[in-house]
Structures are given as C-alpha cells and as structure tokens.
N, C-alpha and C positions, 0 to 999 in steps of 0.2 A: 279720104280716109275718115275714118268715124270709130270713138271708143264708147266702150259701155263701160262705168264703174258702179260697180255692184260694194254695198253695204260690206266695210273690212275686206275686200277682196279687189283686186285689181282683174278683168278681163279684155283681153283685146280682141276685136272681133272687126270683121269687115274691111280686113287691113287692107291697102293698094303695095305691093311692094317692089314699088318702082325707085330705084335708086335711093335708095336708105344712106345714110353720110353719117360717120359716125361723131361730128359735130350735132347732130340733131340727135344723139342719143346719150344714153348717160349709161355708165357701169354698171353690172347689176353683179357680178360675180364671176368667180370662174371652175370652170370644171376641172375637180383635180381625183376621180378616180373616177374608175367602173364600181355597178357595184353588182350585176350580176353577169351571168353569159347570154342573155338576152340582149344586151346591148344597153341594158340600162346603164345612168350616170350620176354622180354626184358631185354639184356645184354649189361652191362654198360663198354664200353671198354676202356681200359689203353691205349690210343692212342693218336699222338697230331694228326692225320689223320684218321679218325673214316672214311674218306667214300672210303681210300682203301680195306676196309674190308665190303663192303657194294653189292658184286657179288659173294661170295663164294659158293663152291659147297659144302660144307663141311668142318665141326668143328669137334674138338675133347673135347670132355667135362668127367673130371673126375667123374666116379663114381664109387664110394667105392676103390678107390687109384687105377684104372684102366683108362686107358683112353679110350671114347669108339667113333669111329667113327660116325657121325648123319650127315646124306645127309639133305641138305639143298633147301624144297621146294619152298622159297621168303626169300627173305631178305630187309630192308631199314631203312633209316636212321628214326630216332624218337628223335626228342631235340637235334640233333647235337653229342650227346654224346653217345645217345641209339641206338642199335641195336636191331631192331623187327625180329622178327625170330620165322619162320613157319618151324618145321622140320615134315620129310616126317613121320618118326617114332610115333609124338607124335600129339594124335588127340584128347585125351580129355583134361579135365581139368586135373582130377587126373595124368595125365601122366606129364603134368606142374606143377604142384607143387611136383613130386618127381625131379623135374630136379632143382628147386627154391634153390637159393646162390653155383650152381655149376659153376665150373671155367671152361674158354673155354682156349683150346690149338692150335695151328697150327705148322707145323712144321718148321723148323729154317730156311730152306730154304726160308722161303717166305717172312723172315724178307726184307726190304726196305734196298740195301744197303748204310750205312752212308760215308761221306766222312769227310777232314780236322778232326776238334777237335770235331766232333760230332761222340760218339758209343754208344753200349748199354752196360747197366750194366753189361751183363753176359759175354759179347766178350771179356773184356779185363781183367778177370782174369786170372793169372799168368804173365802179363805184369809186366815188370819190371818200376818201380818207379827213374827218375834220373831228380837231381833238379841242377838248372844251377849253385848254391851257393856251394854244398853239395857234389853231386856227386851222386853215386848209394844209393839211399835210401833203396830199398828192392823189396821183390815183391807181389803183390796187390795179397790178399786171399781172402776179400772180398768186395763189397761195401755195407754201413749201411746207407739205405734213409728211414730210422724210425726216424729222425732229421730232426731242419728247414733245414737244408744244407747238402746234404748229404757229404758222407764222404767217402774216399779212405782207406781199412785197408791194413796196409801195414803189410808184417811182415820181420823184419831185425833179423835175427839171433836169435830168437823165442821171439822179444822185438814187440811188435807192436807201432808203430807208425800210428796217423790217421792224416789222411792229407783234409783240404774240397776240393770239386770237384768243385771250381769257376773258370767260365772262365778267368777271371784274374792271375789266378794261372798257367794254363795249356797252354804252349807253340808250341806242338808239341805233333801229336798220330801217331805213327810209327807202323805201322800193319806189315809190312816187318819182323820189329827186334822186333817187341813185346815190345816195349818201349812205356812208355809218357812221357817226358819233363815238369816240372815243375819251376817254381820260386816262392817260398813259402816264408814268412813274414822271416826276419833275426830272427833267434832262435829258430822258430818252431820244427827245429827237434832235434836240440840240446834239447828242454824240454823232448823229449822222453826220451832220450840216457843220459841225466846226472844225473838221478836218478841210474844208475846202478854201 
C-alpha cells in the first residue's frame, strides 16, 4: 500500500484492501444524515481540522463490525464540521439510509503527525506515567474522555490511579522512551496509594 500527501490535504490512493482491522485505523467520524436523494451523506467528523479530510479517495466505514472500503466520488466541506460525501457505491436513497449513524475509519497512517505535548489518545498507550514530585507513577491503560476533563488511567501495580490530562499538568511527551512527564497537585497520587 502506498499514500500520497498532498500540501493541506490528505489523499489515499493505491490502497491494497485486504483485511483492514480496525485496530490499524483511527476514527474519523460518523454519518448522521442524508443530505440529498441522490444518496449523498453527511458525516460529522472528530476533528479540530475537518478540511484535511475534505480530498479523500476513500473511507472505510463499519458495517456490521466489518470495515468496508467506499471510493469516494466528491467530497466538501458542509458547516465547517460536516462532511458531504457522494460515494461511487451508493446511488439511492435507500442505499443512504442503510449507511445512516455509521462510523468512518482511515488508516493510522494518515493521522497528521503531532509534536511537543500534543498526541492522540490512542498513541500513548502503554507510555509510562513519571511525575516530577513522585517519580514513576505507572503505566497509562487507558484514557477516560466520557468526563469534563479527561483523564489519564494509570495502572501501578494493579491499583489505578487517574491522573487529568491538563496542560498545566504535563511537562514533557517523550515518544523516543515512551514516557510523559508530569507535575501533578501535591497529594494527588498519594490519595490513590493510601487507601491500600
């Protein structure tokens, strides 16, 4: 497989679509209307950059816990947020409303790489937790962003401690060692650890 990135645009081109796993993919959005009776769609995407996603050749969209490849005949932006999307496959209506509140995918490749203290949720799982007060806190199993704030789950020797993901908090994200650096409120992680 092979991608091309094109200047502010993402394009996929040359894909192989042999067994896509949607461990090797990342979120991109999901369709939540029609917007004509042509079969067009509107997919609302998790992005603070909606119009790098706005030249693709191709989305992957789960159906029935499959992900399935859809060539992408136009695409453009709709509200800033929306993505209108005419796929080559889907020409009537009926064909759009079997696709309606389905998730789009792309593959991890094509994420935007972050630098300094900006990553994504899923990249720094198994990074190790080490706070400038503390020392080695543990290592991140998951992040929980179902909260105002999200939150860093750490787990130290099967205790979890939850740490929030404030930039005030986070000092240093170390991609090399797989660490993040932290300075966390005095006591914070003692509250975990002194119940035991």
């Amino acid at each position: 497989m092979f991608y091309i990135f094109e200047p502010d645009n993402i394009v996929l081109s040359g894909f192989l679509f042999n067994g896509m796993k949607k461990e090797d993919c990342f979120y991109l959005g999901k369709i939540v209307k029609k917007y004509s009776f042509k079969g067009e769609l509107l997919a609302k995407l998790d992005t603070d950059q909606p119009d790098l996603y706005e030249n693709l050749d191709v989305v992957f969209i789960q159906v029935r816990n499959s992900l399935i490849p859809f060539f992408i005949e136009s695409s453009q932006l709709h509200k800033s947020d929306l993505l209108r999307l005419k796929l080559e496959e889907v020409k009537t209506e009926s064909d759009a409303d079997s696709l309606l509140k389905s998730e789009l995918y792309l593959p991890l490749e094509l994420l935007p790489k972050l630098k300094g203290k900006k990553f994504y949720f899923h990249e720094v799982i198994g990074f190790t937790i080490k706070d400038v007060n503390y020392g080695d806190v543990g290592t991140i199993k998951g992040i929980n962003d179902s909260t105002a704030q999200a939150l860093f789950e750490i787990d130290k020797d099967g205790i979890e401690i939850l740490i929030p993901m404030n930039d005030q908090f986070i000092i240093e994200v170390n991609r090399k060692q797989k660490t993040i650096s932290v300075e966390t409120p005095p006591g914070l992680i003692d509250l975990y650890l002194d119940n035991e």
